[in-house]
NUFITOR-646830 format. One line per 5 residues: for each residue x, y, z of C-alpha. Coordinates in steps of 0.02 Angstrom, whole numbers, plus 50000, padded with zeros to 5 digits. Layout:
// residues N
X,Y,Z | ...
//
This chain:
// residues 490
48475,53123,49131 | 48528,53293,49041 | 48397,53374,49172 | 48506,53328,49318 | 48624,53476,49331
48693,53433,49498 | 48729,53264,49425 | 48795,53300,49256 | 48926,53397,49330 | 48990,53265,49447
49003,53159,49281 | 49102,53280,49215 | 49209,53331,49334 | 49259,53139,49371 | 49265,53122,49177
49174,52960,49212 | 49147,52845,49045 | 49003,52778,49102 | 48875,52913,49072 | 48965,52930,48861
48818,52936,48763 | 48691,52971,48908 | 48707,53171,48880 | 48817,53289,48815 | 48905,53423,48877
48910,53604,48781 | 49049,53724,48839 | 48952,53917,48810 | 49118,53993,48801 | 49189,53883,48649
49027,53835,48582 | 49120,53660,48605 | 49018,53500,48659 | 49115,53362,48731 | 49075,53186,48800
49066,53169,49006 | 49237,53079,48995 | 49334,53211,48888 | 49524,53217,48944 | 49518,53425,48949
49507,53514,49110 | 49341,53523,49124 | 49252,53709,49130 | 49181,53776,49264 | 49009,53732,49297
48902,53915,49254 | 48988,53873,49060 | 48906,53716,49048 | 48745,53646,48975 | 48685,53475,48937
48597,53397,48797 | 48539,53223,48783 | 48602,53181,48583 | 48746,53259,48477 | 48596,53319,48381
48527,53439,48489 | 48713,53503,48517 | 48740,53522,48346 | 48565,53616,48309 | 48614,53718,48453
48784,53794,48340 | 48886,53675,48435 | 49045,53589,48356 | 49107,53422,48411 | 49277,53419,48522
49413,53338,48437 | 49496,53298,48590 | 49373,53157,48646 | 49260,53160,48475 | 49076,53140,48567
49004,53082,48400 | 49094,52925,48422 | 49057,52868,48593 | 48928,52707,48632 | 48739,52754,48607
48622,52789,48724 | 48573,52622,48821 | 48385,52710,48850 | 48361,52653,48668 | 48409,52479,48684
48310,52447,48861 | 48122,52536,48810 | 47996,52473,48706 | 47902,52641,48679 | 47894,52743,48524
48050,52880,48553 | 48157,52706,48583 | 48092,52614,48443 | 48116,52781,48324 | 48306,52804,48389
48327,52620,48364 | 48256,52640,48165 | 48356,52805,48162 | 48523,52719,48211 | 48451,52562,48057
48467,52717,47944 | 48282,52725,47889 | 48256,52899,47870 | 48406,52916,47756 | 48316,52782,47649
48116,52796,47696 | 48117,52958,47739 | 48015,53013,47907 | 47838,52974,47826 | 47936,52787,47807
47993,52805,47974 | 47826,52852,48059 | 47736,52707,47968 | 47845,52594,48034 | 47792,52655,48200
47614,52680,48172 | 47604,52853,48191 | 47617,53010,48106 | 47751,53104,48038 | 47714,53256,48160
47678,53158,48296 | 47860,53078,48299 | 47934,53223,48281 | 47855,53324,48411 | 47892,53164,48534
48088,53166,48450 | 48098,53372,48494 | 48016,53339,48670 | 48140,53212,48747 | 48304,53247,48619
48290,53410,48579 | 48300,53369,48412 | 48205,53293,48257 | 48221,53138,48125 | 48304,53232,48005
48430,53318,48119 | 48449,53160,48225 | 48494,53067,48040 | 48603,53216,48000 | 48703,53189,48162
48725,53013,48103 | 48779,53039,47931 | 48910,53157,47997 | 48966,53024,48105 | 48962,52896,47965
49060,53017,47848 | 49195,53051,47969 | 49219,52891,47977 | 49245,52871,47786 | 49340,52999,47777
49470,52937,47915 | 49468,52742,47874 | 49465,52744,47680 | 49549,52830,47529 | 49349,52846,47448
49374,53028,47350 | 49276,53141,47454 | 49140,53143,47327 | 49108,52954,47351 | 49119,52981,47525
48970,53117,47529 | 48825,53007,47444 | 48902,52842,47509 | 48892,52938,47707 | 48694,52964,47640
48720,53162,47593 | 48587,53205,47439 | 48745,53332,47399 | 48925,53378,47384 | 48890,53529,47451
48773,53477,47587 | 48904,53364,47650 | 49057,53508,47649 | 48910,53612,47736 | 48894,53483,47869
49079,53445,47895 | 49110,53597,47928 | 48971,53656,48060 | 48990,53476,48157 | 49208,53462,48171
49261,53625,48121 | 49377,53563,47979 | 49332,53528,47796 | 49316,53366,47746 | 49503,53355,47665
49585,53437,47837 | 49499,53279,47924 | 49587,53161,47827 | 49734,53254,47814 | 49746,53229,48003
49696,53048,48007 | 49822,53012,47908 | 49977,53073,48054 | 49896,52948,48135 | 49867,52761,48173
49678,52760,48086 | 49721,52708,47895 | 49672,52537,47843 | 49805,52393,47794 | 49691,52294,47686
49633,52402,47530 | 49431,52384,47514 | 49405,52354,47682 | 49361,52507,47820 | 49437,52467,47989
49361,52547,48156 | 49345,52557,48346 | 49173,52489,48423 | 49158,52576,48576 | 49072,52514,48736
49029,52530,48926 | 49152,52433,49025 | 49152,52298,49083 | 49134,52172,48960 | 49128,51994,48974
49180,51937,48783 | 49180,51735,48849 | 48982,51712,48818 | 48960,51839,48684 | 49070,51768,48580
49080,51599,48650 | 48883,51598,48597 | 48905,51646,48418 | 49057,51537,48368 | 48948,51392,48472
48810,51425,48375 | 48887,51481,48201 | 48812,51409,48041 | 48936,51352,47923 | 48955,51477,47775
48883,51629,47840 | 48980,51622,48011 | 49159,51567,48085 | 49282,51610,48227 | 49452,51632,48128
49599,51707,48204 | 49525,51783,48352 | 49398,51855,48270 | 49195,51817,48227 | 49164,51811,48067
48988,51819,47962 | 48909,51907,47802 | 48794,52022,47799 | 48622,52055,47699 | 48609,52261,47669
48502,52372,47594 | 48609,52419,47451 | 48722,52255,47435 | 48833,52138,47548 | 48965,52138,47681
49079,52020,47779 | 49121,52088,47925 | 49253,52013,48067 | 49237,52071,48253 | 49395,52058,48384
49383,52083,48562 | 49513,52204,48627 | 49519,52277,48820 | 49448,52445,48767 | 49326,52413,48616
49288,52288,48469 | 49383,52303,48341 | 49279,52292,48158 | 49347,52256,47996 | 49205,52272,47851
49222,52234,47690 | 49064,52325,47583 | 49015,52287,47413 | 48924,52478,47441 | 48973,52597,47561
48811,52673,47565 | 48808,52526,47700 | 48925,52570,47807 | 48797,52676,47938 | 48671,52506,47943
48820,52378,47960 | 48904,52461,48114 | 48708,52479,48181 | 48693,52308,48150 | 48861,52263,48226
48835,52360,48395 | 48662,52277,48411 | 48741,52110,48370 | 48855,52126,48511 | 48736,52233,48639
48883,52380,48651 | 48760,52502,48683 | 48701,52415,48863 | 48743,52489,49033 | 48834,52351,49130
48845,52446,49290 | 48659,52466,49296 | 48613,52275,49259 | 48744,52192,49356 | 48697,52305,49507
48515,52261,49501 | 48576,52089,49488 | 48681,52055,49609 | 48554,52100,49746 | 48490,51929,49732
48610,51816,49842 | 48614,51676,49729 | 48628,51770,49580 | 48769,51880,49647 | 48905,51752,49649
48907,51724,49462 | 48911,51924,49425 | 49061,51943,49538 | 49128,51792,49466 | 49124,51883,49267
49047,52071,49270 | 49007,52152,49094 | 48888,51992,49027 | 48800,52048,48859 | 48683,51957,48775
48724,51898,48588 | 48589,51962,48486 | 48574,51927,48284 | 48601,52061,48138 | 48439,51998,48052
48257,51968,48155 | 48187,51850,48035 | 48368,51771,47984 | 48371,51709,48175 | 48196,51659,48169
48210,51554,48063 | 48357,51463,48160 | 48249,51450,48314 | 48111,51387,48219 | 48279,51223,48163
48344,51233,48349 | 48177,51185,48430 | 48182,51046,48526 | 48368,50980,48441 | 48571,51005,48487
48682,51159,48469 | 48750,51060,48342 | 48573,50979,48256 | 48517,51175,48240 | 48685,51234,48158
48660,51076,48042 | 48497,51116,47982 | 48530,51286,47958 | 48707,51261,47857 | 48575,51154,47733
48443,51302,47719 | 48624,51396,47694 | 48687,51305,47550 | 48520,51274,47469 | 48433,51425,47479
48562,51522,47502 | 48660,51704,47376 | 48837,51630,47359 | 48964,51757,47385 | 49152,51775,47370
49261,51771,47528 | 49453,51829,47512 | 49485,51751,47652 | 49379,51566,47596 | 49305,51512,47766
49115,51592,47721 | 49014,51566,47569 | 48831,51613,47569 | 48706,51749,47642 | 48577,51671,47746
48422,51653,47631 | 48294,51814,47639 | 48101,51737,47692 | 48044,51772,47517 | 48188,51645,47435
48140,51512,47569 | 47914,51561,47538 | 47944,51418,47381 | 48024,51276,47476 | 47957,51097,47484
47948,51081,47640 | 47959,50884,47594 | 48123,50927,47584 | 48172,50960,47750 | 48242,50846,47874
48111,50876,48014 | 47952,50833,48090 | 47805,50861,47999 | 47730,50987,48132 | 47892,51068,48128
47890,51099,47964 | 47729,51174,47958 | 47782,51295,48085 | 47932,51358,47989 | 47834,51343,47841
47707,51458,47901 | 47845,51576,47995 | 47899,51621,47820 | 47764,51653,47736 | 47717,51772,47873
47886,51855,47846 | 47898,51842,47663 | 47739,51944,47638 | 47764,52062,47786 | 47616,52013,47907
47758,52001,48029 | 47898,52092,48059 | 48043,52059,48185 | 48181,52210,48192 | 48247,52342,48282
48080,52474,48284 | 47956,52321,48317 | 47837,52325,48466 | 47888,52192,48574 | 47731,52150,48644
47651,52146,48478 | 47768,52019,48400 | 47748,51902,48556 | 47567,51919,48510 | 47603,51879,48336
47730,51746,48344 | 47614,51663,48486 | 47501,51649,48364 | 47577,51548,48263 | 47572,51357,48268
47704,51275,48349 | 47776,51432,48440 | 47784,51403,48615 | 47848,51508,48771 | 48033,51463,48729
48045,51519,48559 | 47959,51671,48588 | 48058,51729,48705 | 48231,51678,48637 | 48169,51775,48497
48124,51926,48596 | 48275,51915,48681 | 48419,51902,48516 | 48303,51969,48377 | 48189,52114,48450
48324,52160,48598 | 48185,52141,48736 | 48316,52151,48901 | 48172,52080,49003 | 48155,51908,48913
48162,51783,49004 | 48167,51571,48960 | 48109,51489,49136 | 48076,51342,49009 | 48234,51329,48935
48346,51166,49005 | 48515,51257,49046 | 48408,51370,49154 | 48323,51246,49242 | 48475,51158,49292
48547,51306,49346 | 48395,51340,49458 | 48408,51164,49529 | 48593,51193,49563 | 48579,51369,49648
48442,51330,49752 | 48307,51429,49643 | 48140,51364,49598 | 48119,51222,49515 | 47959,51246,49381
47933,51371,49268 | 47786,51461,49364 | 47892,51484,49533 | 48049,51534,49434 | 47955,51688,49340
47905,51727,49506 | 48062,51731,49599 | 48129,51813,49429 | 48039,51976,49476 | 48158,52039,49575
48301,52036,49421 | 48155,52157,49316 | 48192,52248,49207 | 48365,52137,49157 | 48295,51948,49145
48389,51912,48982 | 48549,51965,49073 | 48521,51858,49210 | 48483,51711,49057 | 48676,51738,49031
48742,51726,49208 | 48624,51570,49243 | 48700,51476,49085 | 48877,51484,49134 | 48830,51367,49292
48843,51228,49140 | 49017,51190,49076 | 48953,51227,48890 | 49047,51290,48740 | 48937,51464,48710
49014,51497,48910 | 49198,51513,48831 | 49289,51606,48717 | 49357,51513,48575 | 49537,51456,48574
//
């Protein structure tokens, strides 16, 4: 969108949210770049440019406005609704695997060289890995900085910095301030944490949003010990890289708030990544619910609640391993299965708060189970059986950077994967907005109900219209049924 001149400046001169994160604005005159929303009087249009990342702004000698801080507003939703390699890099990026693989890790991942990805990053972003990493750890430091009393030391390697230096360096260029003037201001304000140990943030997002089947669906679906609705708020623990996290999400009108608690803050960058995907903050409401609502029968039930997300999952194989249990079973047959998995299989960890106990087993703790031991039919343990092994030893992977045709190639493969738990697993897991469950019972009886097509076959069809948002349309047709994942929790 950054190419659009005429457009970009209409954004910006209406200081319209929606386009946050879709390009950047860089004042010549200040060598300031701002988000399209930014509260300032916005300069006249021959002292503009545009950028499409906070990299490219910041590799340009641009510093970040602290009037309406740009690095903090919601990602890009280009990333979250392609499947092609720039996506699947940014989505990797935001996972923080170049500040632990590196870009040759990064480019395996992807199947492609390390040049190649970068020339493709520098062609559409205007930027590379490493700077595009950069412009995260900045981000991740700020917040650090602002949220937690971490001496600044701690904060530079925790924020993914190889130096003290590197990170002063970087503070510097990005806000204009050293690290210990951003803190110093943070603290006049309302951003310092109650709870010690725990970092305490804003999650930004695209209005509108509908929290009633986002978090109606977890806290439906929530396996006892690694998830619960307490207080408001979904809780759950978190597998990461360098340790573990329990992390409790609130809606608010304006943004989610986040409360983690880290056992490393080196995690901090992944466990926000994995929180925003968990929630689908980064999607473009206006966009799907416009497409949408062009189909009569579908329009109805977007007027009737706007801002639907879909509730993904902060671990691939984690929820494919619950689709594997759900097949065929209750809401509440899944979440029993599961919590037994949970407590067997299970790392115990310590909750302050006592309402969560375990991380959900990794595929290589659950490769060595009997599968004698589990409650289920014999073909369906086979098929979990073989699920894990696949995942345990890497012949299939299900996260953020895979190819979602692939793993529907890969998963189909597999015996006793049909059409539905495919595509409920390229729907939560790989993030594929297109999915689509024309099988799945809540649809049909929403189809009978609306006056759609009845069978599978006639439903895809008729489903072509809603292209490329299927999986958003999934949510609207669900809340036809008076079910619990349709509500939010009292």
């Amino acid at each position: 969108m950054h190419t659009d001149t005429e457009r970009c400046v209409r954004a910006v001169q209406s200081k319209d949210a929606r386009f946050d994160g879709w390009f950047f604005t860089a004042v010549l005159t200040t060598r300031i770049y701002c988000r399209p929303s930014c509260p300032v009087v916005p300069p006249k249009v021959r002292n503009m440019t545009f950028y499409p990342s906070a990299a490219a702004c910041q590799q340009a000698g641009f510093r970040a406005c602290k009037r309406c801080r740009p690095d903090t507003s919601p990602g890009s939703p280009e990333w979250n609704a392609r499947a092609d390699s720039v996506a699947r890099a940014m989505r990797l990026i935001r996972d923080g695997v170049v500040d632990r693989e590196g870009v040759p890790g990064l480019a395996s991942r992807l199947g492609y060289s390390a040049r190649q990805i970068e020339r493709q990053l520098l062609a559409e972003l205007g930027a590379g890995p490493l700077a595009l990493a950069r412009a995260q750890r900045a981000q991740t430091a700020r917040l650090l900085i602002e949220t937690t009393t971490l001496p600044l030391a701690e904060v530079a390697f925790a924020a993914g910095f190889s130096s003290v230096r590197t990170f002063n360096e970087t503070v510097r260029e990005v806000f204009a301030l050293a690290p210990g003037e951003l803190r110093t201001r943070a603290a006049r304000g309302p951003l310092a944490p109650a709870t010690p140990g725990v970092i305490a943030l804003r999650l930004p997002y695209r209005a509108p949003l509908n929290p009633s089947n986002l978090f109606g669906h977890l806290a439906a679906t929530a396996v006892p010990g690694i998830e619960e609705w307490r207080d408001g708020a979904y809780r759950r623990t978190l597998t990461l890289p360098y340790g573990h996290g329990i992390v409790a999400l609130t809606p608010q009108p304006d943004h989610i708030a986040c409360r983690l608690s880290l056992t490393d803050p080196r995690d901090l960058t992944q466990a926000i990544s994995r929180c925003r995907w968990l929630l689908d903050l980064d999607a473009d409401p206006v966009a799907v619910d416009s497409q949408l609502r062009t189909d009569p029968l579908l329009a109805p039930l977007v007027d009737a609640g706007p801002g639907r997300r879909v509730p993904r999952t902060v671990d691939g194989a984690e929820f494919a391993v619950r689709a594997v249990l759900g097949q065929q079973v209750s809401t509440a047959a899944a979440r029993t299965h599961a919590a037994r998995l949970v407590t067997a299989h299970g790392v115990p960890v310590e909750d302050p708060e006592g309402g969560l106990t375990h991380l959900f087993p990794a595929p290589q703790a659950l490769a060595g189970l009997d599968p004698e031991s589990l409650a289920l039919p014999r073909t369906r343990r086979t098929t979990l059986t073989t699920l894990v092994a696949a995942l345990a030893d890497g012949t299939l992977r299900l996260g953020t950077g895979t190819d979602w045709e692939r793993a529907r190639a890969e998963l189909s493969a597999l015996p006793g994967f049909g059409p539905w738990t495919v595509e409920v697993i390229a729907m939560r897991a790989l993030g594929d907005p297109d999915a689509f469950l024309p099988t799945d019972l809540g649809i049909r009886r929403a189809a009978e109900r609306l006056g759609l097509p009845a069978t599978p076959a006639a439903l895809t069809a008729r489903a072509a219209d809603w292209r490329p948002w299927r999986a958003y349309a999934v949510q609207y047709l669900w809340t036809v049924d008076d079910h619990p994942i349709n509500h939010l929790p009292a």
